[in-house]
N, C-alpha and C positions, 0 to 999 in steps of 0.2 A: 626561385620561389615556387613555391609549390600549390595547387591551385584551392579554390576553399572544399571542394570537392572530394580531394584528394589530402587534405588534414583534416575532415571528418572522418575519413575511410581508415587513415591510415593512425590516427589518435583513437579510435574506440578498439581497432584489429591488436592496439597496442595494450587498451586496456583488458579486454577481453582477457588476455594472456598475464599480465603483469599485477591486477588488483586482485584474482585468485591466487597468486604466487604471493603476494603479500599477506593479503589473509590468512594463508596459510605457514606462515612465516608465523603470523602473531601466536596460530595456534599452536604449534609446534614449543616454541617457546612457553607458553602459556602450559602445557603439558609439562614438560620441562622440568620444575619447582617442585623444591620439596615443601611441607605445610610450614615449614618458618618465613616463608616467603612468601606467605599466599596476600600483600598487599604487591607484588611483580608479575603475580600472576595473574590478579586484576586489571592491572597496568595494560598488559597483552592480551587480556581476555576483550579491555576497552577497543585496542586498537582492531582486531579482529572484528567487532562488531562492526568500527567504523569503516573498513574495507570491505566489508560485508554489504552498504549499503551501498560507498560509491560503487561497488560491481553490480548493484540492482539498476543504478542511475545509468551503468556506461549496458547494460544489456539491451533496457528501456530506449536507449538512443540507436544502440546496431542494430535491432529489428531492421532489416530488409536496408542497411547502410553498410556491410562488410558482405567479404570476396564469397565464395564459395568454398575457395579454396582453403581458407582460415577453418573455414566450420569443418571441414573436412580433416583438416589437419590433424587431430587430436590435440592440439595446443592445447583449445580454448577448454573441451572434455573428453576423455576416451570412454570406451566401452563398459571400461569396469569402474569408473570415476562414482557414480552412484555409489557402487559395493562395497567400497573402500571408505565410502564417506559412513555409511550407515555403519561399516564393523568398527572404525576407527571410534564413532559415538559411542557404540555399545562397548567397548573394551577400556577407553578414556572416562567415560561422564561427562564428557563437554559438550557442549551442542552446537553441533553444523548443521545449518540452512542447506538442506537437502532439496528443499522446494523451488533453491535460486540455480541448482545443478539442472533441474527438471527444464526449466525457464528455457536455458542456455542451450538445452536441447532441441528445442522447439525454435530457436533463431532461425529465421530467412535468410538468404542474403541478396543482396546489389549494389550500386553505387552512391557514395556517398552523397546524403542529400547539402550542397551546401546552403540551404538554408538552416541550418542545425549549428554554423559555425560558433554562433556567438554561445550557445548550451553546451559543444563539444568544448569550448576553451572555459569555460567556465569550470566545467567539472577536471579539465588539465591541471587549471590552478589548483583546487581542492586535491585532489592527488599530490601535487606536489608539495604541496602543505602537508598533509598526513604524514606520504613518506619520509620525507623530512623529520618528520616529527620520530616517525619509527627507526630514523636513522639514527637520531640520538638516542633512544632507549637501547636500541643494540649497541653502539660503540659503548654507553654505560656497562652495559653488560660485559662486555669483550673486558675491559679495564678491571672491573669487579673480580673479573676469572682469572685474570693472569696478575696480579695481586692475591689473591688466594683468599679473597673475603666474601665469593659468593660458589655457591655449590648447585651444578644446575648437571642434568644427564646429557649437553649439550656438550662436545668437545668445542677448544677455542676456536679450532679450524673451522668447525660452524657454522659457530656465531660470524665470523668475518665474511664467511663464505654466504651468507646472508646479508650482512651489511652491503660485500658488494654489488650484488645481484640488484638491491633497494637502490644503490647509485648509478648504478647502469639503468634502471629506471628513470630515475629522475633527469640523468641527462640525456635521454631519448623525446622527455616530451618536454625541457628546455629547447632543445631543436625543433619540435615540432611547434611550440608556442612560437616563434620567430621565423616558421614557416620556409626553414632552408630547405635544400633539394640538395642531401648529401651527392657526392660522386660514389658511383657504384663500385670503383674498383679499391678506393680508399674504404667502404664500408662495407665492403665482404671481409677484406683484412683484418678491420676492427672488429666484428664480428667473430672473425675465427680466434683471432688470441682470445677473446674475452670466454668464449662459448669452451674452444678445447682446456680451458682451465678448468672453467664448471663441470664441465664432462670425466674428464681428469679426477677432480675430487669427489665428484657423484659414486666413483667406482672406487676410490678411498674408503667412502662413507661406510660402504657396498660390503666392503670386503673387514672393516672392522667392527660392523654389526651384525656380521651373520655368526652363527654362534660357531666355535671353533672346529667340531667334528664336522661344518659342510667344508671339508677338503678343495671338493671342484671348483667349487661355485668360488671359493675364496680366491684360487687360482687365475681363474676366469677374470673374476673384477681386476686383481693385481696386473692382468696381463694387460686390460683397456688401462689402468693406468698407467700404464709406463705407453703405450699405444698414443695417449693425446697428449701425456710430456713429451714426446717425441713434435705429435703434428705440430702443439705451442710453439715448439722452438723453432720449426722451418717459417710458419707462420713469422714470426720475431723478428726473424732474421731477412726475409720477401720485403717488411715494412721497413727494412733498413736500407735495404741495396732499390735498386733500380731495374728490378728486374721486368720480363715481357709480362704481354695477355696470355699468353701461350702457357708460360708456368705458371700463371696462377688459376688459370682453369683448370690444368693438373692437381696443383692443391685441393682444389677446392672436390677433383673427383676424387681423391684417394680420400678427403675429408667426408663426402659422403658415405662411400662404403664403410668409413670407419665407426659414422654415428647411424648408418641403417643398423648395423652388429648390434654395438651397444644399446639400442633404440629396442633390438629383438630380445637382449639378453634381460634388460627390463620388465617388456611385458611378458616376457615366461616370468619372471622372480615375482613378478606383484600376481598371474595366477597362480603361483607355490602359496604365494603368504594367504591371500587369500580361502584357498585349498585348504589351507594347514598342512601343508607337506616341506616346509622349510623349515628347522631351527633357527631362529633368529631376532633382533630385538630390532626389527625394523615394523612401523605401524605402518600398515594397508596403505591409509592416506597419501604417508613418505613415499610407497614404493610409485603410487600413481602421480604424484609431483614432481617426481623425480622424470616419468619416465613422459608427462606433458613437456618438460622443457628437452627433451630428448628432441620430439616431436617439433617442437618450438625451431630449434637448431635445425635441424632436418628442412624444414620448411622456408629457411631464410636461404639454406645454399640450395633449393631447388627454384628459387625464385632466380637468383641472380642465373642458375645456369638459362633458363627460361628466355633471359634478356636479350 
């Protein structure tokens, strides 16, 4: 069990990360539509607003209750997160709360207060309710598309690759409601299959959005992808055998250097898109979501080496 202390800390470090990732899920989607669908793009415009708020409620609670090292991170916002927010409005029409990036900047950190328990599990249910909720809109979505009776600029791979990201959520703060104290070598493991998949398709994404004359850069992604099909599968294959501490620390550094690279090859691509020095059909916003969960990853396998 884990202390109340310590699921205040470790429920807002989780939302900090996870309710801008959904919000931006909705908006993403939300952009999405063409105008014969503009009541799905209301749909997602609704749910973005409402992650929108719970991200106000779960800031409002980490004020000076999460690490240092979180705020540090770039998980939670990187340096060009503003830039990206403001050109992605101005290029879209949609409106992102720019004022709650501002917020997020200005967080303190410390230890969690556990007098906050019973407000930090409140707003866990409320997240889990949404999600949920957003989890059904996208699997409708996925089924729509591969049926061939909705038309969205969203490839299937996606959409799923969003649903899953929404249920690796939801059951990270099912565990944290029930207050387990996973084992740390069981959940680096989990961690890494689930993360070198996301990584993996990040540079899918990467590499089928840039428009076709960037040569390099196309290379470049294809190469990180085949790079974390590869780590997935040793990862797979660790959780299946019995193997020592010893290889899996290995894992876990050739895992680092894999996702520092990609982490780097990122935030150069989001200052090209940025710049205007990229051809390509990736919005600012995407290239800086992409490259927070980069960050995200990064920071779970420096924690465990840490231990």
């Amino acid at each position: 069990m884990i202390s109340a202390g310590e699921f205040v800390q470790k429920s807002l470090e989780l939302h900090l990360f996870f309710l801008r990732i959904m919000k931006e899920h909705s908006f993403f989607l939300e952009a999405g539509f063409i105008p014969k669908d503009q009541a799905l793009a209301r749909t997602a415009e609704a749910f973005k607003n409402k992650f929108s708020q719970l991200l106000k409620q779960a800031v409002e609670l980490a004020n000076g209750n999460v690490s240092e090292k979180i705020l540090r991170s770039g998980e939670v916002v990187t340096d060009n997160t503003i830039a990206a927010e403001e050109k992605t409005e101005e290029l879209s029409g949609i409106d992102i709360d720019i004022e709650l990036t501002r917020r997020e900047l200005r967080l303190r950190s410390g230890r969690g207060n556990p007098s906050l328990e019973t407000k930090v599990e409140q707003l866990n249910a409320a997240a889990i309710r949404e999600t949920r909720a957003l989890i059904d809109f996208k699997t409708l979505l996925l089924n729509r598309k591969l049926e061939c009776s909705l038309f969205t600029w969203h490839f299937p791979l996606l959409i799923e690759h969003l649903l899953e990201e929404a249920e690796f959520y939801v059951e990270h703060l099912e565990k944290l409601q029930e207050r387990i104290a996973p084992d740390p070598r069981q959940e680096i493991v989990g961690e890494k299959v689930f993360w070198d998949d996301i990584m993996g398709e990040h540079a899918q994404f990467i590499s089928h959005l840039l428009d076709p004359t960037e040569k390099t850069l196309i290379a470049q992604a294809d190469t990180f992808a085949r790079v974390f099909a590869r780590l997935k599968q040793q990862a797979q294959r660790f959780q299946r055998s019995c193997r020592t501490g010893r290889r899996l620390q290995g894992l876990v550094a050739e895992e680092m250097r894999a996702t520092r690279s990609l982490r780097n090859f990122k935030s150069t691509g989001e200052e090209l898109i940025l710049a205007c020095q990229v051809r390509s059909i990736i919005i600012p916003l995407l290239a800086d979501h992409v490259l927070r969960e980069a960050n995200h990853f990064l920071n779970i396998l420096e924690q465990f080496t840490d231990r």
